[in-house]
N, C-alpha and C positions, 0 to 999 in steps of 0.2 A: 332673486328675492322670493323667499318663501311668502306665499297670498292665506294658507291654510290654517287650521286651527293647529295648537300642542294642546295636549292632553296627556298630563301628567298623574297620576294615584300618584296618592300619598295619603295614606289610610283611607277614614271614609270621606275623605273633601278630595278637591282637582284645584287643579290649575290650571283656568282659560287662558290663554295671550289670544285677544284679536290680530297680532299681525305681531308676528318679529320685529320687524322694520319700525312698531312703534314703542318696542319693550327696551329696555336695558338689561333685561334675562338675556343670557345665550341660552344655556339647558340647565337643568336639576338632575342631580343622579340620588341615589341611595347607599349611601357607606357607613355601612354597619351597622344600618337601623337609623344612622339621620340621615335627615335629606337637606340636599345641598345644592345651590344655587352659583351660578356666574351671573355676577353683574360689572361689565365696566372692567373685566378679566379679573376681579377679585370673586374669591371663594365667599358666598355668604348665607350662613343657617337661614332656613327657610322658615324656622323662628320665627327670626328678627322681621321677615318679610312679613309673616301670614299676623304679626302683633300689629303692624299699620294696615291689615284689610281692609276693606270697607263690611266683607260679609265673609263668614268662614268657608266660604265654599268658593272665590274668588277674588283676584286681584286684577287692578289694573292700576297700567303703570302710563303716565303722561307720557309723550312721547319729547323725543331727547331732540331740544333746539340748535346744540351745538354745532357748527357745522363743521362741514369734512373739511382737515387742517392739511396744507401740503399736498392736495392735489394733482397727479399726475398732468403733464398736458398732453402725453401717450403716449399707449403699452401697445407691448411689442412682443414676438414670440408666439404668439396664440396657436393654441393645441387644442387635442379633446381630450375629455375624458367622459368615456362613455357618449351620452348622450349632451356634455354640457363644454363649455369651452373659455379655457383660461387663459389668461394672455400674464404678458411681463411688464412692470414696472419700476429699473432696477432690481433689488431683491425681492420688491411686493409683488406677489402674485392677484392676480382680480379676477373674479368668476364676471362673465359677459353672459346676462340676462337676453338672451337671443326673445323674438316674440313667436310665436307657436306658426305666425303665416310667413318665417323666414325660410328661403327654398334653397338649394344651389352650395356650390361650397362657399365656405365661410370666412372673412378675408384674416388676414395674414396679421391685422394690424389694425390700430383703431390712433386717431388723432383729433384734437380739438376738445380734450380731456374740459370738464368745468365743476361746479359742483352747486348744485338748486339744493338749499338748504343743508341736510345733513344724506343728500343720496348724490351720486357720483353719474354724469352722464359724457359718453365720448360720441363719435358722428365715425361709421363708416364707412366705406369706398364711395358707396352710393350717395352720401350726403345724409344718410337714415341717422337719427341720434337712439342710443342704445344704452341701457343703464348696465353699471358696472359694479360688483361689490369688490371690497377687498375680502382675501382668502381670512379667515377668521373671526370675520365679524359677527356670521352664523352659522349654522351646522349645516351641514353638507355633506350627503352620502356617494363622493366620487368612483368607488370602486362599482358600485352600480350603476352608477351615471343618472340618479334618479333627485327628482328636486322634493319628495316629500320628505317631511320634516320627520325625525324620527330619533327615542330618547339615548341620549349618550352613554356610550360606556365610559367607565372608569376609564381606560387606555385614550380615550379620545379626549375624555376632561385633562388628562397629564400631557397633553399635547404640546405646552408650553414649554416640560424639560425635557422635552427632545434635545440630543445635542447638536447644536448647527455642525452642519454637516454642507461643502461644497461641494466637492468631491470624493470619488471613489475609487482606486488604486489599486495594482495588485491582484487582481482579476486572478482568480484560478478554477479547476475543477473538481466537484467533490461526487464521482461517480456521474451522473445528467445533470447533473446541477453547478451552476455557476456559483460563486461568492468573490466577492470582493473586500477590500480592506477600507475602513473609515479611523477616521482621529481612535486616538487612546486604544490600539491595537486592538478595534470592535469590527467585527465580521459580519458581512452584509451580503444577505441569500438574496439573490437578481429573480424575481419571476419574470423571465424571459418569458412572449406572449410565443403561444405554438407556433404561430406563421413565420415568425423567428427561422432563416437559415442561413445556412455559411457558417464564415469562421467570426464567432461571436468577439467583441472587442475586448481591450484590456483594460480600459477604464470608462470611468461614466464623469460627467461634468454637468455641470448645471444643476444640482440635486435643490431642491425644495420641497417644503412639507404642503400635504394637502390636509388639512386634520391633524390627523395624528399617524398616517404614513407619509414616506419620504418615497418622492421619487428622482431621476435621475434622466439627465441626457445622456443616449447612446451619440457615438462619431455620426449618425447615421440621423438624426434629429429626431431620433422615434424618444420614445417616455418612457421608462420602464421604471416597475414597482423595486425598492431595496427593502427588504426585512434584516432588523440587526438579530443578531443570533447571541443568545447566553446561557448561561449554565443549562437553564430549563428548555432552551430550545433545539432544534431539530439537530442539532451540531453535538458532537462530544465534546463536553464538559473542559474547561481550558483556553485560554485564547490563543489564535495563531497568528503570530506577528508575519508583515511581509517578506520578512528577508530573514524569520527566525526558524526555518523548515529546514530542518537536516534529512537527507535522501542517500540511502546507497539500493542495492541490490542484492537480493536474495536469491539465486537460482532465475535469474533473469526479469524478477519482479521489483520494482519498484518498493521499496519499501521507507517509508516518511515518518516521522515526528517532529513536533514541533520543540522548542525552545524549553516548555515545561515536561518534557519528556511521551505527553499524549502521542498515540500513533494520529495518522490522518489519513484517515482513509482517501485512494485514490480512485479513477474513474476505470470503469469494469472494460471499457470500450477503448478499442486498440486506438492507443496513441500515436499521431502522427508527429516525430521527431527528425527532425534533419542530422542523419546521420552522416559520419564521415567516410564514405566508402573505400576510397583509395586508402585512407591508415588504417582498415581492416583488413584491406587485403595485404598489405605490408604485413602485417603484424602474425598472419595466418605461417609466414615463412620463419618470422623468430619464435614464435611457439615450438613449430618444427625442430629445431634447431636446438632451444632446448630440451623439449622432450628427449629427442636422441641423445643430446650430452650425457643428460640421467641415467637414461635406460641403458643405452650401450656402454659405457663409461666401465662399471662394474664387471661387464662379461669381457673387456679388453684386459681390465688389467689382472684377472686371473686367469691371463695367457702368460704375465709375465712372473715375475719375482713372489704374485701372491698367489700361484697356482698352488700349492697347496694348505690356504686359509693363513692362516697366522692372525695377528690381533687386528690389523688395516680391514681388514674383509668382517671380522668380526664387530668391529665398532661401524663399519658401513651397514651388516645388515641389522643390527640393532637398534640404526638411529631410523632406518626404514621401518623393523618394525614400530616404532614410536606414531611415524607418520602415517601407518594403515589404520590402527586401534585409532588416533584421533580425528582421521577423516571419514572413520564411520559411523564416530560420535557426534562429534562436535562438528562436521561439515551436513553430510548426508544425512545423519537421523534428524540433526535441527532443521534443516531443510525440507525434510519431505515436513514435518509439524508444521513448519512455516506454509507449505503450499496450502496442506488440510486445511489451515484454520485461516485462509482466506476468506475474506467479506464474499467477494462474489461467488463461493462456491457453497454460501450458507451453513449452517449450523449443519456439522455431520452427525447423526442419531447415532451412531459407534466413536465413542470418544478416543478410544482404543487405536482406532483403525493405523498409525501409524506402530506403532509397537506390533500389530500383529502381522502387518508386511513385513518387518524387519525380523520377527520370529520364521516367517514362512520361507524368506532368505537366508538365515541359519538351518533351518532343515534342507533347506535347494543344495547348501553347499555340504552337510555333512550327510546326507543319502550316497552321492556318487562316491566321494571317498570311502565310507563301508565297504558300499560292491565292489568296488577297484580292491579293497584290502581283503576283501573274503575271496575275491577271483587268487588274488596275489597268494594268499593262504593255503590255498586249494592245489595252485599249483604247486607249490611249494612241498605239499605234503606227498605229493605224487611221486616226487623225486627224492624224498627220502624216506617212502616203505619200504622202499629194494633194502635198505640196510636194515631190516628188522625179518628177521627169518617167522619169527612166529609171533600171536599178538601177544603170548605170555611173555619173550623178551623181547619186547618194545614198551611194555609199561614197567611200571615202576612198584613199589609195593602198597601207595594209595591207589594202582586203580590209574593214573594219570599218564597219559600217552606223552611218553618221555623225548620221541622224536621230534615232535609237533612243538610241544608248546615255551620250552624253554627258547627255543632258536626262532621260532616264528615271533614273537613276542616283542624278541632284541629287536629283529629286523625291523617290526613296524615301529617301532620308538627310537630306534638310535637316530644318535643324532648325526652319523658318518652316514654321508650321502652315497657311499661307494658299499654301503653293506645293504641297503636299500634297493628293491626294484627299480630300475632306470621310468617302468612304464607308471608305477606309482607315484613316483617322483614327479614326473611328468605331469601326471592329474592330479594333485597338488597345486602347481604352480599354473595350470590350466585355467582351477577353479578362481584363485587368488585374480589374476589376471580375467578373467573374465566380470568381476565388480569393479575391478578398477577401469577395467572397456568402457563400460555402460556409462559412468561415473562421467568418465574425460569426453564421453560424448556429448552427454550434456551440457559437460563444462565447457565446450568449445560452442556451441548455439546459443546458450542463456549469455556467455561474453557480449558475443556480438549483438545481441539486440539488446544488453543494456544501452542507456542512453547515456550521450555524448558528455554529461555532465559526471560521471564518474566512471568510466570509461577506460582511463588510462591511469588509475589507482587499481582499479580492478583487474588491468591487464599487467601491472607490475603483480602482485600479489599472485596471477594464475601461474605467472612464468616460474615462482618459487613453487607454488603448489605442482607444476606437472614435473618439476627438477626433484623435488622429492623423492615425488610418488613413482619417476624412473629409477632413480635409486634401490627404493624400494623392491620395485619389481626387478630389477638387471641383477641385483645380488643374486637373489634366488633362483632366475633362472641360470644365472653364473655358476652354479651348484649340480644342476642338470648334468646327469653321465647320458648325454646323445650329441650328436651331431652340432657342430657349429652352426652347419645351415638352419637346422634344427631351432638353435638358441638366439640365430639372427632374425629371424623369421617373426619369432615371436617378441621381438625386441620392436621389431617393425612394425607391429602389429597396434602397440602403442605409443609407439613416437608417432605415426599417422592419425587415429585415430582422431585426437584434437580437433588438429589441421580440420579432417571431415567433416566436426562437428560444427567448426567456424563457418564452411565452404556453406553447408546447410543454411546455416543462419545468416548469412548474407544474401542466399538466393529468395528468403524467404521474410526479410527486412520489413517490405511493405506492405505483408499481411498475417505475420505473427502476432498475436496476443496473449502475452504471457497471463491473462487476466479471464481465457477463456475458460469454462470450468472444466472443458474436454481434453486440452492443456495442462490443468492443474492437476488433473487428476493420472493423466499420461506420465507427466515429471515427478510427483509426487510418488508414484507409486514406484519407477524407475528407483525413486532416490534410495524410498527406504528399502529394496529388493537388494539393492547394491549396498547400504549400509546391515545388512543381516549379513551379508554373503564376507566385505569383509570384517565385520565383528567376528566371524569365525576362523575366519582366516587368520586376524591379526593373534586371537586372543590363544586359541587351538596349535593352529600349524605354527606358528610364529611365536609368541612369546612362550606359551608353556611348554612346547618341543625343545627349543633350543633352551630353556633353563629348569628344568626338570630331566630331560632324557637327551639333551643332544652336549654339544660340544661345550657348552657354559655350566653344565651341573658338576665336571670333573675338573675347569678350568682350572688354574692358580690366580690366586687373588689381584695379581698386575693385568691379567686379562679381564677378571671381571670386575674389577672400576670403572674401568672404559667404554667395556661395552654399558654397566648400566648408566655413567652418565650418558652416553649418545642415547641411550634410549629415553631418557628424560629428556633428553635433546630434542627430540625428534615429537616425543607428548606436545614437549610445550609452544616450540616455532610452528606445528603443525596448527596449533590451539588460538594462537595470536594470529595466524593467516582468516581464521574463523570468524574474523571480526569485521574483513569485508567480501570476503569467498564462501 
C-alpha cells in the first residue's frame, strides 16, 4: 500500500490524495487536453470531481467503508518482482506489503487470509500477519520493483482490455528472440531475463496481468515478461498463426512465410535440427545413380543406332539445352539474389551486386573460348598459306584474305562437330561443364543440411534436376570427336560430383550455418558465377549455335518441331523444379 502523497497538474490547480488507501481515485491521465479520473474502475471527467471540491486547488475524498467481499482464506504461488512480491489467489493475483525490517527469504505462501474493514490481512510461516492488496486496486510500478506512486500512462489506464490471456503456445524464434502465440493469432515477444540458459521452453502457462503487462510461467516456475506484437510493433506487419508458416529452402536456407504471404524472418544462429543421417547417406548412392543415368545415358546411345545424330539426339539435346538457360535463370541467378538479400547479411550498398557476378561469369566463360578460337585460327592459317604462292593470289579483289576467312569462319560456326577442332570442341564443353560442377556441388551440400521437414520434397525434386542437367551435359559431350576414355571421364566427373557435395554436408551437419554471412556470401557468389557462365553457355554455344549455324538452321520442318517443342520442354519442367530447388 502506497503511504506517499499523488501529485497530479492539471493546469494551474493539483490534486492531493493523502493516502490511496483512503481515495476512490486509482490515477488521472490527460487525453487530449481532459483529464481523467478512475474511480471504482469507471472513467470520470475530472470535471465532475473538481465541481464537488471543497477548494479549487484540492479534493478529498472520505474513505470507502465497504469492505473487502470474498476474501481469500490463502494465496499461494508467491513470486517477486523486483523488489516486491505477489502471491496467487485462484486467478487474483495480491501484492504482499512486506514491512521494511523483513529479512531472509520470503515464504512461499501465506494462510489465515481475513479482512479488517476494507484492507485484506494474511499471517505467515512465522505467525507475523502481513497486509495484502489485490493486483489492481492501485498503481503499481512492477517492472521496477519500486512502491512509489507514479502518474499512469494511457497503456496502463486501458489495462482493463487486455485480452485474458492463459496461455502461450507455439513458441518459436525470430532471429535471438523468442515469440510465442496467444488467443486470436496474436504474437507474444518473451523478454527472456539474460541469466536465461539452455534450451528455452515451448510454451508459458500461468500468464497474468500485472498493470497493464502480462506475464507468464516458464516449465521452470520462473516469471517472464510477454509483449503482444502488432502492426506498429517490433514484428513485420501481418499475423503469424501457429500452424500457418509455410517453410521450404532456398540453396540450403530456410526460407518462411506466413499464411498472409509476409516472409518471417528466421534466427541468423546455426540451428540445432535432428537430422536423419542414415537416409542421407542412402540417398548420397540414388543421387549417384541418377546423375549417371543422365549423363552417361546420351554418350551410350550414340555408340548405337544414333551414332550419327538423327532427330532422337536432336530433341535430347534441345530439351537440355531448355534445362541449362533455365537453371541459370530461374534456379542459380534467383538464388544467389535470394542469398544477397538476406536479413543477416544486411542491406548490401551495391544493389547490383548479383547481376554483376553473373556478368563477370559471362565474360569467365567467353575470354577462354576467344583464345581457344584465335589459337584454333592461327593454326589453321598456318596450314593453308602453303597454298597461296604469293599474297597478290591469295586475296581476292577487295583486299580480303581469301584463304582465311571464308573457311575459318564455317569451321568456328558449323554446326557439324566433325568440321570443328576436336581441341575447341573440347573447350566448349569444358566450359559448359565447369558451371554446371560448381552448381551440383552446391546442390549436393545445401540438400543435405536442409531440414528434415522438407527434405524428401526437395530430394525428389534434385534427383529430376541432376537427371536433366546429365542429359544435358552427356549430349554434348556425346558430340566430342576424342576418346571414349576422354568422354567417360568427364561423364564421371559429374555424376560424382553431387555425391561429393552431400558427403561435404553431412560431415559438416553440426556446424554449418547457411545463415552465416561468410556462407552467404561464399554460395552466393558461387551461384551467380555459375549462373553467368551457363547463361553463356545455354544461350551462345547451345541455343544460337545449333539454330542459327549448326544442324537445326538447315533442318526440314519434322525435325524442327521436335526439337523446339523439347526445348520448351526442358524451359518449362526446368522452371516448375524452381519452385522448390
Amino acid at each position: 500500500m502506497h503511504r506517499s502523497l499523488l501529485l497530479f497538474p492539471l493546469g494551474a490547480a493539483f490534486v492531493h490524495a493523502q493516502s490511496l488507501r483512503t481515495l476512490s481515485l486509482t490515477a488521472c491521465i490527460t487525453q487530449s487536453g481532459v483529464v481523467n479520473c478512475l474511480r471504482d474502475g469507471t472513467t470520470v471527467p475530472w470535471t465532475t470531481l473538481s465541481s464537488t471540491a471543497a477548494t479549487p486547488t484540492s479534493i478529498t475524498v472520505a474513505p470507502s467503508t465497504t469492505p473487502v467481499s470474498s476474501a481469500p482464506t490463502a494465496i499461494t504461488g508467491c513470486h517477486m518482482h523486483g523488489n516486491s512480491q505477489f502471491c496467487f489467489a485462484g486467478n487474483a493475483e495480491y501484492e504482499v506489503l512486506t514491512t521494511a525490517t523483513a529479512t531472509g527469504e520470503l515464504p512461499s505462501q501465506y494462510t489465515g487470509c481475513h479482512a479488517q474493514g476494507t484492507e485484506m490481512f494474511c499471517f505467515d510461516s512465522q505467525g507475523e500477519e502481513v497486509e495484502v492488496v489485490a493486483e489492481g486496486g492501485e498503481s503499481h510500478e512492477h517492472a521496477s520493483g519500486t512502491s512509489s506512486p507514479a502518474v499512469t500512462s494511457a497503456t496502463a489506464t486501458d489495462a482493463a482490455e487486455t485480452p485474458k490471456v492463459s496461455a502461450l503456445t507455439g513458441c518459436h524464434m525470430h532471429e535471438t528472440q523468442q515469440f510465442c502465440m496467444g488467443p486470436s493469432a496474436t504474437e507474444y515477444l518473451m523478454k527472456i531475463p539474460a541469466t536465461v540458459t539452455g534450451e528455452l521452453p515451448t510454451q508459458y502457462t500461468g500468464c497474468h496481468a500485472h498493470g497493464s503487462q502480462l506475464f507468464c510461467m516458464s516449465p521452470a516456475g520462473g516469471e517472464v515478461l510477454a509483449q503482444a506484437q502488432t502492426s506498429d510493433g517490433e514484428e513485420p506487419a501481418g499475423e503469424v498463426s501457429a500452424d500457418g508458416v509455410s517453410c521450404h529452402f532456398h540453396a540450403g536456407v530456410e526460407h518462411c512465410v506466413d499464411q498472409n504471404g509476409n516472409t518471417v524472418e528466421g534466427t541468423c544462429q546455426a540451428v540445432n535440427r535432428d537430422y536423419n543421417i542414415p537416409l542421407r547417406i542412402g540417398l548420397v548412392f540414388v543421387i549417384l545413380a541418377t546423375s549417371s543415368i543422365g549423363v552417361f545415358g546420351p554418350i551410350f546411345l550414340s555408340l548405337g543406332r544414333f551414332k550419327n545424330g538423327g532427330v532422337i539426339m536432336s530433341i535430347i539435346k534441345q530439351f537440355g539445352t531448355g534445362v541449362i538457360i533455365s537453371t541459370a535463370l530461374v534456379h542459380l541467378f534467383t538464388h544467389a539474389e535470394l542469398m544477397f538479400a538476406n536479413h543477416c547479411l544486411g542491406g548490401l550498398k551495391y544493389e547490383a551486386t548479383t547481376a554483376a557476378i553473373v556478368m563477370a561469369g559471362i565474360i569467365l566463360s567467353f575470354v577462354p573460348e576467344y583464345v581457344g578460337a584465335r589459337i584454333f585460327l592461327w593454326r589453321l592459317s598456318k596450314h593453308t598459306t602453303s597454298a597461296s604462292p604469293t599474297p597478290e593470289q591469295g586475296r581476292d579483289s577487295k583486299g580480303v584474305d581469301a584463304n582465311e576467312s571464308p573457311v575459318s569462319h564455317h569451321l568456328i560456326h558449323s554446326g557439324d562437330a566433325h568440321a570443328q577442332s576436336p581441341a575447341l570442341q573440347k573447350l566448349k564443353v569444358n566450359i559448359m561443364e565447369a558451371g554446371i560442377i560448381f552448381h551440383s556441388l552446391l546442390i549436393g551440400l545445401t540438400l543435405v543440411v536442409a531440414g528434415d521437414s522438407g527434405f524428401i520434397t526437395l530430394f525428389i525434386v534434385i534427383i529430376f534436376h541432376q537427371m536433366f542437367e546429365g542429359l544435358a551435359l552427356g549430349s554434348r559431350i556425346s558430340d566430342l570427336q576424342v576418346r571414349m576414355v576422354e568422354k567417360l571421364l568427364m561423364a564421371t566427373a559429374f555424376a560424382i560430383v553431387t555425391p561429393i557435395g552431400m558427403a561435404i554436408g553431412i560431415g559438416v551437419l553440426n556446424q554449418f550455418n547457411g545463415n552465416d554471412p561468410s556462407t552467404i556470401i561464399a554460395i552466393g557468389t558461387l551461384d551467380a558465377l555459375s549462373a553467368g557462365i551457363l547463361l553463356y553457355v545455354g544461350l551462345v554455344e547451345m541455343l544460337a549455335h545449333d539454330w542459327m549455324y549448326g544442324e537445326l538452321s538447315k533442318a526440314p520442318l519434322r525435325h524442327v518441331i521436335p526439337a523446339a517443342i523439347s526445348l520448351i520442354a526442358g524451359l518449362v519442367l526446368m522452371s516448375v523444379l524452381g519452385k522448390w530447388a
